[in-house]
PDB file with one MODEL, atoms N, CA, C and O in Angstrom:
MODEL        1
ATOM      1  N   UNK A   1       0.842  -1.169   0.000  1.00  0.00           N
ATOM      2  CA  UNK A   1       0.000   0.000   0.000  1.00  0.00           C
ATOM      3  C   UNK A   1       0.890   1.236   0.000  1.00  0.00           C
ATOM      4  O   UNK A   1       1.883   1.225   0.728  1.00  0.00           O
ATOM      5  N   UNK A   2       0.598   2.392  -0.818  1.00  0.00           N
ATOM      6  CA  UNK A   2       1.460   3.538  -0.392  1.00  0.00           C
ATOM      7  C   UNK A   2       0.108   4.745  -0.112  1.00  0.00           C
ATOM      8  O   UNK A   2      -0.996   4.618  -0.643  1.00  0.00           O
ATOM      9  N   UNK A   3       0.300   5.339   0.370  1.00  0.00           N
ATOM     10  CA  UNK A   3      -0.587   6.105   0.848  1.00  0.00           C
ATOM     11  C   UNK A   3       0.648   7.410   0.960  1.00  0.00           C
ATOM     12  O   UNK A   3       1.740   7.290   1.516  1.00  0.00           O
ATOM     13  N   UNK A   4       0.100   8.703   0.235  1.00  0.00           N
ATOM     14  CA  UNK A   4       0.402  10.011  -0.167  1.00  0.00           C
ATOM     15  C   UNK A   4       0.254  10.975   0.930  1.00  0.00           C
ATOM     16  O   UNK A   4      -0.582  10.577   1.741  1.00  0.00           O
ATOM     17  N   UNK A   5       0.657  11.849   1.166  1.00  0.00           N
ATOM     18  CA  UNK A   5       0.219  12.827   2.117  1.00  0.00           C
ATOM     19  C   UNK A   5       1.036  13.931   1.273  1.00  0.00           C
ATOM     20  O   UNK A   5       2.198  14.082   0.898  1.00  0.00           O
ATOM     21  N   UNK A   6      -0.367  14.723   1.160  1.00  0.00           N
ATOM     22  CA  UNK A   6      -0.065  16.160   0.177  1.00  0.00           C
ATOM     23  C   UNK A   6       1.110  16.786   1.525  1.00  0.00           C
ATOM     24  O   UNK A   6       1.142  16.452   2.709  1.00  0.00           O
ATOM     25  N   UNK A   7       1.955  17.756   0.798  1.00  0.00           N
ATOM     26  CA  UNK A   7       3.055  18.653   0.859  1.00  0.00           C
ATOM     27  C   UNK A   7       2.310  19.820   2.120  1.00  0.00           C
ATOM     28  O   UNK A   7       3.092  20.503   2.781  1.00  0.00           O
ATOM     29  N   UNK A   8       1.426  19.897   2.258  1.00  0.00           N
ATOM     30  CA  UNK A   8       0.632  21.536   2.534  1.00  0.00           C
ATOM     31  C   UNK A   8       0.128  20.951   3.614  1.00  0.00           C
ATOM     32  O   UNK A   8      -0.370  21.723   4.433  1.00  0.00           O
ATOM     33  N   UNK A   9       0.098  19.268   3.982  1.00  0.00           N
ATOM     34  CA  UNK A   9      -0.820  19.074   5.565  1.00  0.00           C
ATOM     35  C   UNK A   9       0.638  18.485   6.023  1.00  0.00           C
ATOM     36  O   UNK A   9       0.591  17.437   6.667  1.00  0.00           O
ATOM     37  N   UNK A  10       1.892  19.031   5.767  1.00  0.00           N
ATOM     38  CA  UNK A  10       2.985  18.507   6.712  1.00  0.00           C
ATOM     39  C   UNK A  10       3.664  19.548   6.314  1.00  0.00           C
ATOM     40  O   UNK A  10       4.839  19.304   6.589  1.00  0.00           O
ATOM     41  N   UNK A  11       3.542  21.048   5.588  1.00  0.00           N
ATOM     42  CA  UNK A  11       4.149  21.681   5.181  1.00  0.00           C
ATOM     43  C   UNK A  11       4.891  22.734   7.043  1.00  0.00           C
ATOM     44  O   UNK A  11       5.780  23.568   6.874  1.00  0.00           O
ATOM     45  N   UNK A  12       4.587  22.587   7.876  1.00  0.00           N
ATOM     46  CA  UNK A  12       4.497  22.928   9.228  1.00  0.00           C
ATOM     47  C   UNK A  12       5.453  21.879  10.300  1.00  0.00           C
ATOM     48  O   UNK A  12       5.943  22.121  11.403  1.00  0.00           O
ATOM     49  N   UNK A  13       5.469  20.932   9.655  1.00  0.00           N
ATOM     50  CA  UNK A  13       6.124  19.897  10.765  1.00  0.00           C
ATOM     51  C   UNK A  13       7.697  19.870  10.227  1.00  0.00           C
ATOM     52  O   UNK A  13       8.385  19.540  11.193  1.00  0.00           O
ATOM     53  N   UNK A  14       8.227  20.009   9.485  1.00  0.00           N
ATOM     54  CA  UNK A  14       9.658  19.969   9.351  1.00  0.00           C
ATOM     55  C   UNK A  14      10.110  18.959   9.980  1.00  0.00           C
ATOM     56  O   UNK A  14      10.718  18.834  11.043  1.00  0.00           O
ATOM     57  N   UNK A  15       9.430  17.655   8.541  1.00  0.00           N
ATOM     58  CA  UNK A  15       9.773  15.945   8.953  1.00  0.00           C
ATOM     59  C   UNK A  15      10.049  15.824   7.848  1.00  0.00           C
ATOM     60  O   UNK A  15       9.385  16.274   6.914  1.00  0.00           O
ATOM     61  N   UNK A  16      11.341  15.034   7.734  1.00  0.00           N
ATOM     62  CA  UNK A  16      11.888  14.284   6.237  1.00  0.00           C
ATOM     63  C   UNK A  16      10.994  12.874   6.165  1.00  0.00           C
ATOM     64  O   UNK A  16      10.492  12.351   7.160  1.00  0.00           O
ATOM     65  N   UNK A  17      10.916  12.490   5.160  1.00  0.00           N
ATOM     66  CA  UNK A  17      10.295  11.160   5.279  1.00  0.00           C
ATOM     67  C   UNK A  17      10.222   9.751   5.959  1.00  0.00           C
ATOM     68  O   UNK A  17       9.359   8.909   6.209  1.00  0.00           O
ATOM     69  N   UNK A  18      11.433   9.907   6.115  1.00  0.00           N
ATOM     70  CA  UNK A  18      11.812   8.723   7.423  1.00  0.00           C
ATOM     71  C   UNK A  18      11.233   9.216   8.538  1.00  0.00           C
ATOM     72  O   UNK A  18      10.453   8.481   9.144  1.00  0.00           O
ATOM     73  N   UNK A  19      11.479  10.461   8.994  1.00  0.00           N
ATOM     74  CA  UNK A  19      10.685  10.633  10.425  1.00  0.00           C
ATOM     75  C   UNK A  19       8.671  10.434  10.828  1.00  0.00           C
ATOM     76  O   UNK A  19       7.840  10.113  11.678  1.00  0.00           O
ATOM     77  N   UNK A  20       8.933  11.024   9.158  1.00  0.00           N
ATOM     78  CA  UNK A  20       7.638  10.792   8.924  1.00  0.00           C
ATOM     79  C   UNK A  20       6.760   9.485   9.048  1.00  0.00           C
ATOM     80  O   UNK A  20       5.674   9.363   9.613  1.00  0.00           O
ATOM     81  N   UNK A  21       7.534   8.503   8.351  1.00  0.00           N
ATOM     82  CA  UNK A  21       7.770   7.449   8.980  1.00  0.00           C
ATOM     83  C   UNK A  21       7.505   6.624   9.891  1.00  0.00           C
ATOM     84  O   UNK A  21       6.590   5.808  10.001  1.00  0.00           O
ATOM     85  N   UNK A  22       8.731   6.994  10.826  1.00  0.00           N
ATOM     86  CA  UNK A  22       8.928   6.726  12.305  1.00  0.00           C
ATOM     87  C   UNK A  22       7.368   7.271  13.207  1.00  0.00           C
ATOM     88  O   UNK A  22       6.811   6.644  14.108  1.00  0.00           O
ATOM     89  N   UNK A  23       7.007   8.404  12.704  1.00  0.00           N
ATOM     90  CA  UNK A  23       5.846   9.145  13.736  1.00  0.00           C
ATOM     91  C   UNK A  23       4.805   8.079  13.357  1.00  0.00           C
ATOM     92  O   UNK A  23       4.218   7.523  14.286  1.00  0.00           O
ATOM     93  N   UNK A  24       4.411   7.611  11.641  1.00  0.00           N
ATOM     94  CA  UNK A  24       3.283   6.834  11.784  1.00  0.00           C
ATOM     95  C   UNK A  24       3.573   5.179  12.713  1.00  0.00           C
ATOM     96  O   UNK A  24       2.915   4.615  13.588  1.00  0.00           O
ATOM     97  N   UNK A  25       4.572   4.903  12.167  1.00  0.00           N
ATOM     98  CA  UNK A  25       4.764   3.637  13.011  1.00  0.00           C
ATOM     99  C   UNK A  25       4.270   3.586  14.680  1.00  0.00           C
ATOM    100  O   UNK A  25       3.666   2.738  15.335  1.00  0.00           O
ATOM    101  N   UNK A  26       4.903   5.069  15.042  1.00  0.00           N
ATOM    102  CA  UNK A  26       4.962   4.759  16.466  1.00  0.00           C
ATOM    103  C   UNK A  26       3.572   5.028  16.928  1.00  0.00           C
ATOM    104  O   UNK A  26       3.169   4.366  17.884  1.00  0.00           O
ATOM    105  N   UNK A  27       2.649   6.055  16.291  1.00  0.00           N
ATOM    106  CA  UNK A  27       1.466   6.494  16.283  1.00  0.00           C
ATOM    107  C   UNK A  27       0.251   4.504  16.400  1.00  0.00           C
ATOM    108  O   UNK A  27      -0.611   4.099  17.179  1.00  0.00           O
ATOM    109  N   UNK A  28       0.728   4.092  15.530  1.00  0.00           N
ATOM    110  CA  UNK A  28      -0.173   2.671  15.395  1.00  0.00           C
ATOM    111  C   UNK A  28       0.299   1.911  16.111  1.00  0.00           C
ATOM    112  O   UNK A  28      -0.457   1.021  16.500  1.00  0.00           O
ATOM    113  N   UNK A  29       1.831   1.898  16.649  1.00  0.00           N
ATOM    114  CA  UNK A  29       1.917   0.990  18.043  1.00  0.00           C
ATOM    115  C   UNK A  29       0.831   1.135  19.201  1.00  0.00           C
ATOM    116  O   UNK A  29       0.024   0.418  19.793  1.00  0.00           O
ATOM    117  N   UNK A  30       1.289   2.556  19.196  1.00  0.00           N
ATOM    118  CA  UNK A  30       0.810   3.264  20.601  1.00  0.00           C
ATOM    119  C   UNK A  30      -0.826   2.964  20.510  1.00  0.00           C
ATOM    120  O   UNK A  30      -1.538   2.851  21.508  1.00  0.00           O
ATOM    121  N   UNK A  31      -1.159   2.885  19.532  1.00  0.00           N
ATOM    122  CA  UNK A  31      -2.864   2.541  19.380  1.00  0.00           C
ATOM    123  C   UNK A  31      -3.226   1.026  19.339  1.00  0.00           C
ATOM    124  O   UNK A  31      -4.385   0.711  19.070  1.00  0.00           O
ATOM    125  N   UNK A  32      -2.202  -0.010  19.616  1.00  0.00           N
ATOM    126  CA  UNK A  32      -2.236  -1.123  19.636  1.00  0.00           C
ATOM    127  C   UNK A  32      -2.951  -1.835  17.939  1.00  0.00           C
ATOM    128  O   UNK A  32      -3.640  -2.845  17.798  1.00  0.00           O
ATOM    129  N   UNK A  33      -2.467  -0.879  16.891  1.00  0.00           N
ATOM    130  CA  UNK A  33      -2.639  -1.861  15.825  1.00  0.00           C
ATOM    131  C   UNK A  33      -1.746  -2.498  14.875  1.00  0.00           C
ATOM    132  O   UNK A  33      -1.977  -3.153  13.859  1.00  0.00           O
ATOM    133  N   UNK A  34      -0.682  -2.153  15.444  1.00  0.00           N
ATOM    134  CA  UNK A  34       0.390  -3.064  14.710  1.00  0.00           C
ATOM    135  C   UNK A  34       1.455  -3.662  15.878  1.00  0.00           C
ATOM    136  O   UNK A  34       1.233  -3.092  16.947  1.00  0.00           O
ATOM    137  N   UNK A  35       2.444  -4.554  15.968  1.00  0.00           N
ATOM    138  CA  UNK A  35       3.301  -5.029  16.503  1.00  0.00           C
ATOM    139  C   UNK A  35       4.399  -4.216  16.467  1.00  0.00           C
ATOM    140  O   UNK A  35       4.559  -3.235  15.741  1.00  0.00           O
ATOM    141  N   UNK A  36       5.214  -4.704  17.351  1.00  0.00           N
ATOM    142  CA  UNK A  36       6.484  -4.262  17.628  1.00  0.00           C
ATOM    143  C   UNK A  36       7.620  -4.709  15.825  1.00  0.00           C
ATOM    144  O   UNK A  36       8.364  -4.000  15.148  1.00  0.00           O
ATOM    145  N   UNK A  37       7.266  -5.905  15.717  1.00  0.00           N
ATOM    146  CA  UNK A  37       7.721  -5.841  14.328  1.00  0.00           C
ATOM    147  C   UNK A  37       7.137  -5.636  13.131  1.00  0.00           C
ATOM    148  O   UNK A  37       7.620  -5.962  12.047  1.00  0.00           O
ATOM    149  N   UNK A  38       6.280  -5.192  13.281  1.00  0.00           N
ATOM    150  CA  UNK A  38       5.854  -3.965  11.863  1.00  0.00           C
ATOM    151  C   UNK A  38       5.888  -3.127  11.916  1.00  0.00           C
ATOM    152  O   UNK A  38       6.113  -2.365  10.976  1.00  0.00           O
ATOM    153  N   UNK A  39       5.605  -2.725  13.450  1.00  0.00           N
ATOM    154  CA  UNK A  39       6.301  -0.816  13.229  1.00  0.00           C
ATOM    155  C   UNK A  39       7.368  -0.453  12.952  1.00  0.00           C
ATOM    156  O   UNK A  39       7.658   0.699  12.629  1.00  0.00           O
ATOM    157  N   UNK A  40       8.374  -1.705  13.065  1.00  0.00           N
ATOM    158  CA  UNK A  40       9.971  -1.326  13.143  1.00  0.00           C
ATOM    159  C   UNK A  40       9.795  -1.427  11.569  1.00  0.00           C
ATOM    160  O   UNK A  40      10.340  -0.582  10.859  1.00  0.00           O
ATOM    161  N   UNK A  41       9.156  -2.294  11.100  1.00  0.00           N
ATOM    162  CA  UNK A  41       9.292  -2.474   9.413  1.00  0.00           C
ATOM    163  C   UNK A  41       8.449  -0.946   8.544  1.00  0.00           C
ATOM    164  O   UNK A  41       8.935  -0.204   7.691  1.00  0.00           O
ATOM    165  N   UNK A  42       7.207  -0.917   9.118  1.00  0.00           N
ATOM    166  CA  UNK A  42       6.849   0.421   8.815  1.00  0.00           C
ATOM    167  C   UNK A  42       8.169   1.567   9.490  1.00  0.00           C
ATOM    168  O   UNK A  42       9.137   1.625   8.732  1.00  0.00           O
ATOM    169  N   UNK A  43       8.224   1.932  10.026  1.00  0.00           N
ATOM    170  CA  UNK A  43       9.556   2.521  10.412  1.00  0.00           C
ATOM    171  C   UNK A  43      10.928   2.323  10.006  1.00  0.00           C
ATOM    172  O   UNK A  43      11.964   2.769  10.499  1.00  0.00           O
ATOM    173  N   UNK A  44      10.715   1.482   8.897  1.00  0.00           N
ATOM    174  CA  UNK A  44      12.622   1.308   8.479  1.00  0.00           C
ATOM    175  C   UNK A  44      13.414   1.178   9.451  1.00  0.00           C
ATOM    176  O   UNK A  44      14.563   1.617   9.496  1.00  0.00           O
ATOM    177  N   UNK A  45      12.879   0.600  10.240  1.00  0.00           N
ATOM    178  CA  UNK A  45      14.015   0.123  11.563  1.00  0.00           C
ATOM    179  C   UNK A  45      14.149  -1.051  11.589  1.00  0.00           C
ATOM    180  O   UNK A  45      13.464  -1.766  10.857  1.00  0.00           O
ATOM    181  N   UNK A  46      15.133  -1.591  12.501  1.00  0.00           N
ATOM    182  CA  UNK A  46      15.663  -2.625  12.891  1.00  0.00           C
ATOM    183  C   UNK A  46      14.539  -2.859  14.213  1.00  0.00           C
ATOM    184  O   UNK A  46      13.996  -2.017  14.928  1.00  0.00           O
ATOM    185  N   UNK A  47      14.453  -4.177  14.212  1.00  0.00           N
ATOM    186  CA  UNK A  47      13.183  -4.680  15.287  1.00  0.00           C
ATOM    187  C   UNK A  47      14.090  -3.531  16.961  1.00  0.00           C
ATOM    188  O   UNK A  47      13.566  -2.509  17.404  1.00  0.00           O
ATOM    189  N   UNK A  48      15.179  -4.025  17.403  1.00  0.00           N
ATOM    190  CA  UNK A  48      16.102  -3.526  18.624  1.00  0.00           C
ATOM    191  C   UNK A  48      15.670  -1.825  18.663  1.00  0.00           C
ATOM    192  O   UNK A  48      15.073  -1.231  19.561  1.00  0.00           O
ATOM    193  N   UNK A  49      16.297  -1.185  17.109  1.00  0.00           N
ATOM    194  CA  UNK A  49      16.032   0.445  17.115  1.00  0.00           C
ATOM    195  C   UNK A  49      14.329   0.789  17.177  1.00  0.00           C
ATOM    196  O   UNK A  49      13.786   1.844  17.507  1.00  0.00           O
ATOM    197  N   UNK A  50      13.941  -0.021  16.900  1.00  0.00           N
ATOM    198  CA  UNK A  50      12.590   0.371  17.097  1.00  0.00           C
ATOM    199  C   UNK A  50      12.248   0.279  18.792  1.00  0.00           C
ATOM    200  O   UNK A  50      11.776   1.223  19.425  1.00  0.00           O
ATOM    201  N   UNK A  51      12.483  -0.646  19.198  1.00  0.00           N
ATOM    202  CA  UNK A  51      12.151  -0.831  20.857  1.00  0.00           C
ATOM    203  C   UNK A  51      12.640   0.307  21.259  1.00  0.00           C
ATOM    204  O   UNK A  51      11.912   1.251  21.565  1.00  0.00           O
ATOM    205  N   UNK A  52      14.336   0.359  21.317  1.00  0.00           N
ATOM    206  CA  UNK A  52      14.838   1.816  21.882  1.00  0.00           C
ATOM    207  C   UNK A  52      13.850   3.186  21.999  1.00  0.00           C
ATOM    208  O   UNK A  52      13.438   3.873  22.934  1.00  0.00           O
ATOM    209  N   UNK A  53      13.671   3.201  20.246  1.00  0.00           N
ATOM    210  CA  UNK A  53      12.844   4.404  20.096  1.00  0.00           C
ATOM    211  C   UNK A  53      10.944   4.705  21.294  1.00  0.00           C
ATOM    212  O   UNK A  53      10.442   5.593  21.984  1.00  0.00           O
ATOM    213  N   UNK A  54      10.645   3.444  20.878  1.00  0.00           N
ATOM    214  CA  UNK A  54       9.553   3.197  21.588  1.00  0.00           C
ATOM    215  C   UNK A  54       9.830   3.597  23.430  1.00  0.00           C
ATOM    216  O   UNK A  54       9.146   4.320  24.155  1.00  0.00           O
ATOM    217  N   UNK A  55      10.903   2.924  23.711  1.00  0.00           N
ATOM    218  CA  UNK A  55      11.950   3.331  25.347  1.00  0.00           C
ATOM    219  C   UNK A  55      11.948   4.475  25.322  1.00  0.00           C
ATOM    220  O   UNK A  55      11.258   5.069  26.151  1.00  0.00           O
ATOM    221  N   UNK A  56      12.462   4.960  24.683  1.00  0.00           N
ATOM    222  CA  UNK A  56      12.662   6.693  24.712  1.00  0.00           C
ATOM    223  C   UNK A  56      11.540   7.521  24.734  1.00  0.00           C
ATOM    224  O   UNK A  56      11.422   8.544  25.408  1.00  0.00           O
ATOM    225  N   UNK A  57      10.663   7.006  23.919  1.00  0.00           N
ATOM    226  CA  UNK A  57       9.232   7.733  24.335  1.00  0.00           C
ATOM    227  C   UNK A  57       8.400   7.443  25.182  1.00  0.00           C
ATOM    228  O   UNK A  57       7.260   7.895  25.289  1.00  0.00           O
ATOM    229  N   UNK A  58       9.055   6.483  25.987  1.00  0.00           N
ATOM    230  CA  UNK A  58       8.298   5.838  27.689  1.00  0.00           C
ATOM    231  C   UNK A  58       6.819   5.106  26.677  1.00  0.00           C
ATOM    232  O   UNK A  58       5.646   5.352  26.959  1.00  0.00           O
ATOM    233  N   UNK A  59       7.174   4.385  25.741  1.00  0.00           N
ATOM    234  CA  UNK A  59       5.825   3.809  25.075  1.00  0.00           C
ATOM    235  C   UNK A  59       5.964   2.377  25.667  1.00  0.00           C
ATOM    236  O   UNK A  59       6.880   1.583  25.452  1.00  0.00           O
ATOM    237  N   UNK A  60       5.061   2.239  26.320  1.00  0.00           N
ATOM    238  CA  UNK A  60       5.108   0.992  26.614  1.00  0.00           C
ATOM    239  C   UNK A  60       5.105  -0.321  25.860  1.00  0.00           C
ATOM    240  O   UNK A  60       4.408  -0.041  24.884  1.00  0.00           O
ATOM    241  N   UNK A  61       5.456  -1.541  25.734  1.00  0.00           N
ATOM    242  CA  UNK A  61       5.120  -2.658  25.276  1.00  0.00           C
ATOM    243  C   UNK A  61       3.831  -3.288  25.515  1.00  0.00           C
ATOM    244  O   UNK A  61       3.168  -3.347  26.551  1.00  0.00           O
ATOM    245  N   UNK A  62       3.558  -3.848  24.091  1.00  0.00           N
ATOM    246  CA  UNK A  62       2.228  -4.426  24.559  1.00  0.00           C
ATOM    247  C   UNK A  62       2.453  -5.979  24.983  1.00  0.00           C
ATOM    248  O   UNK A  62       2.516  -6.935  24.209  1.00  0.00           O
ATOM    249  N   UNK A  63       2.547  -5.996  26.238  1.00  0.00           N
ATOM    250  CA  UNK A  63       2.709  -7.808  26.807  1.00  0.00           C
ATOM    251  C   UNK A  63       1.572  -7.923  27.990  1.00  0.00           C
ATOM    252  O   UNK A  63       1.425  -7.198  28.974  1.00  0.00           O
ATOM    253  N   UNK A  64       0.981  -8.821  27.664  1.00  0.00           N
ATOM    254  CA  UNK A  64      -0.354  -9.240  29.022  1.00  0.00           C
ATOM    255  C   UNK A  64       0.026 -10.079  29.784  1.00  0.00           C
ATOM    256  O   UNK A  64       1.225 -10.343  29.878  1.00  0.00           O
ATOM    257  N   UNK A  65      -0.814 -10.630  30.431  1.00  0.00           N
ATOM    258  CA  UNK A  65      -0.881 -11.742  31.606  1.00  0.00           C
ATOM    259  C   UNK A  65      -1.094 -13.005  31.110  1.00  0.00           C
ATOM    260  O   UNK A  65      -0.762 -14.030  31.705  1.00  0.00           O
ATOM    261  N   UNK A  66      -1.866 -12.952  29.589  1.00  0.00           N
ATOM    262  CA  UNK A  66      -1.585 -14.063  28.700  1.00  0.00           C
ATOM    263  C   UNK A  66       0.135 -14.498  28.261  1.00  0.00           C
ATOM    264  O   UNK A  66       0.887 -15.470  28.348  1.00  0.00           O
ATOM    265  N   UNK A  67       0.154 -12.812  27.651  1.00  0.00           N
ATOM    266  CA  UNK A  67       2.051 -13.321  27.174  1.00  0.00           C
ATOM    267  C   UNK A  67       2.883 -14.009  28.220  1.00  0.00           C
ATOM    268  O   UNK A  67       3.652 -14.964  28.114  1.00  0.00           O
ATOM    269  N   UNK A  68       2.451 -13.104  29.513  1.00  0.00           N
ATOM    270  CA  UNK A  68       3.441 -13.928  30.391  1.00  0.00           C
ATOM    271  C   UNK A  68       3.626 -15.234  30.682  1.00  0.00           C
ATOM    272  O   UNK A  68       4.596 -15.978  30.536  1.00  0.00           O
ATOM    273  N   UNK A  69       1.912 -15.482  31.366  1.00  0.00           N
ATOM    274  CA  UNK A  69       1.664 -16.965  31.496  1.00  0.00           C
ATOM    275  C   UNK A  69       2.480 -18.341  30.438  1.00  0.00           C
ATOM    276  O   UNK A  69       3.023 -19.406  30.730  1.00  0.00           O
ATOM    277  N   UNK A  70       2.134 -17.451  28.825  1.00  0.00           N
ATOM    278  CA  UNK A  70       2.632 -18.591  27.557  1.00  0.00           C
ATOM    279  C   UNK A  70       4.043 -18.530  27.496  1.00  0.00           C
ATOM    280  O   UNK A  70       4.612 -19.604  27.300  1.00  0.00           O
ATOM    281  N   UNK A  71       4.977 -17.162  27.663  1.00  0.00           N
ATOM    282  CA  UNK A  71       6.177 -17.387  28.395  1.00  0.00           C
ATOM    283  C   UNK A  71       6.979 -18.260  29.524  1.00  0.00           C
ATOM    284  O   UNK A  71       8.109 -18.745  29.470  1.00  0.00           O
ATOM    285  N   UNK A  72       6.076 -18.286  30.484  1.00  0.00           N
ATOM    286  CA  UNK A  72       6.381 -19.185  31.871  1.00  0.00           C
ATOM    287  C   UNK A  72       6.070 -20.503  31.609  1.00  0.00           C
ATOM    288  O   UNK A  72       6.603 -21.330  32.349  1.00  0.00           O
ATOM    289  N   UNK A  73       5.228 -20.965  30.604  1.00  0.00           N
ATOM    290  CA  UNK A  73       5.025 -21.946  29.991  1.00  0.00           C
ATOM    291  C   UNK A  73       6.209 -22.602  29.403  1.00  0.00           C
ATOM    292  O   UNK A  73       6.660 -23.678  29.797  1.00  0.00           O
ATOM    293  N   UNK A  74       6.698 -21.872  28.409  1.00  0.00           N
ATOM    294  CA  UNK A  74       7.600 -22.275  27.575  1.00  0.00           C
ATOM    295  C   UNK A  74       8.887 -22.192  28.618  1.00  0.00           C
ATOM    296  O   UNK A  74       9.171 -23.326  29.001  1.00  0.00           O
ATOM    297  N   UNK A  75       9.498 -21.466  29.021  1.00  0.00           N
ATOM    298  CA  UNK A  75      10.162 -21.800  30.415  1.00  0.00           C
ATOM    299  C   UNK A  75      10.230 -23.153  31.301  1.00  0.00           C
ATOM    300  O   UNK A  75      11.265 -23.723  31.645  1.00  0.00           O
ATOM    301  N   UNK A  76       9.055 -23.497  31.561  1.00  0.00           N
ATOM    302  CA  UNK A  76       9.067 -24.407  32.326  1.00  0.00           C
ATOM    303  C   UNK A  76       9.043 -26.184  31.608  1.00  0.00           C
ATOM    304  O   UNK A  76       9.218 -27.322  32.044  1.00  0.00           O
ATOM    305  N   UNK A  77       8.732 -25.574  30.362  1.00  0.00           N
ATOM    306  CA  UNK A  77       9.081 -27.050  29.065  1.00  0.00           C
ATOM    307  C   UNK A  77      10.408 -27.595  28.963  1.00  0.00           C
ATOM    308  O   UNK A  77      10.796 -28.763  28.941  1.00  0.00           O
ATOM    309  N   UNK A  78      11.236 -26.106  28.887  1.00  0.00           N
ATOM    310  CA  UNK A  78      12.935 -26.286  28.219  1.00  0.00           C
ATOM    311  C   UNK A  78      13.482 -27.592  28.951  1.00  0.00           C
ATOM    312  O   UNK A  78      12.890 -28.155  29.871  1.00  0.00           O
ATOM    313  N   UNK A  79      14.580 -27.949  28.460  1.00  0.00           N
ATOM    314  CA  UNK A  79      15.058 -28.914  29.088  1.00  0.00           C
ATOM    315  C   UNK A  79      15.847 -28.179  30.229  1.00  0.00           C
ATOM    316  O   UNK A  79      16.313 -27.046  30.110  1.00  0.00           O
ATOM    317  N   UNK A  80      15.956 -29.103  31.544  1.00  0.00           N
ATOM    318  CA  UNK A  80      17.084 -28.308  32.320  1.00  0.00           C
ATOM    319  C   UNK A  80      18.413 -28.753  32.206  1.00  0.00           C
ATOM    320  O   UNK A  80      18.521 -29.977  32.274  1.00  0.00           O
ATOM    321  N   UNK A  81      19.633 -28.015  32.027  1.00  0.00           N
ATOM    322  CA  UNK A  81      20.990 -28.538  31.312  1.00  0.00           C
ATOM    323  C   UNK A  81      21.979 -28.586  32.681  1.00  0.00           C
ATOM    324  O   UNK A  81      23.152 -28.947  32.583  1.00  0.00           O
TER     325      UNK A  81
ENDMDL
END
């Protein structure tokens, strides 16, 4: 999909396109509709620079009490070495 944004409704923000970018990515994290790895991909980032960035803006991660639980799960499968 590419989706356009006329010159004259960003003519005020003094954003190059990458930032531009970066703002929608982080904008649809923060609204919980994309993942941590598509925003980094919408964002031309690296999955890591994207977290940072997300850190830096105190944006939280989206992880529940489900993620954890299926985490502690998988934890408690591994073999012990």
């Amino acid at each position: 999909m590419t989706v356009t944004i006329p010159d004259e409704a960003l003519c005020n923000l003094d954003l190059t396109p990458e930032q531009a970018r970066l703002e929608i990515a982080v904008g649809l994290f923060a609204a919980n509709k994309v993942s941590t790895s598509k925003g980094a991909r919408i964002a031309g980032l690296t999955f890591l620079d994207f977290q940072r960035e997300l850190g830096r803006r105190r944006i939280p991660m989206h992880y529940t009490m489900e993620d954890y639980e299926a985490d502690m799960r998988t934890v408690a499968a591994m073999p012990k070495t």
